[in-house]
N, C-alpha and C positions, 0 to 999 in steps of 0.2 A: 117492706116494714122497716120503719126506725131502728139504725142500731142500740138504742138506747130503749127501746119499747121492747128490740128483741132479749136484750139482755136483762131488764126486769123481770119482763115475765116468762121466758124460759131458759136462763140462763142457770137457775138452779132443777132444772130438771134434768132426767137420766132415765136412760132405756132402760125398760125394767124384762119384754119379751115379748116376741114376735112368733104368733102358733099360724100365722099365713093368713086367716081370717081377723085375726085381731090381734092389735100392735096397743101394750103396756108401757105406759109412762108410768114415773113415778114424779110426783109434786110436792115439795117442798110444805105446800099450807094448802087447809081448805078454801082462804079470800084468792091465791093464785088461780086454783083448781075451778073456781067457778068465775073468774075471771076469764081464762084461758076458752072454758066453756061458751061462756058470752060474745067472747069478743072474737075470738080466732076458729071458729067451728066452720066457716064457709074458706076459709084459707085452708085448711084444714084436709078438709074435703076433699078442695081444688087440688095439694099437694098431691093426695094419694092418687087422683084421677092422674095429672100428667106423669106419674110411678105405674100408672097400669095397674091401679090396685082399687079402684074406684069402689067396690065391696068390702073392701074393708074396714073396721072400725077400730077405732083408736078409743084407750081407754085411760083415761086419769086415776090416779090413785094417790091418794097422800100419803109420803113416804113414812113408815113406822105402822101404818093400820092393816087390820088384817082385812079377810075376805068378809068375815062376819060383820064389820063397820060399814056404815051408808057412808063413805067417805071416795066416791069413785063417781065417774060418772063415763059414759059410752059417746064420744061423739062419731 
């Protein structure tokens, strides 16, 4: 990846929590969030597979929203 593609699009993101099955970002915007979703969800993947974590799912979240908001999404 671009250093410049990496630092747009997750350069304002932040671990938000990791329960072993599922690893919590936090996202800056909903246009990042589903950007991130789009574009990086097989990198994504790939990352956790070479981590030994290939079950696990990563969750986006737009920082400020709560759990009751459709502002998250599971990749």
């Amino acid at each position: 990846m671009e250093e410049e593609d990496f630092r747009r699009w997750f350069g304002a993101t932040a671990y938000a929590s990791d329960s072993g099955d599922q690893i919590t970002v936090w996202v800056p915007s909903e246009p990042i969030r589903r950007h991130i979703e789009r574009n990086y969800r097989d990198a994504i993947a790939q990352a956790l597979k070479s981590l030994d974590r290939p079950t696990a799912h990563v969750r986006l979240v737009v920082a400020g929203m709560s759990d009751d908001d459709d502002e998250s999404a599971d990749l």
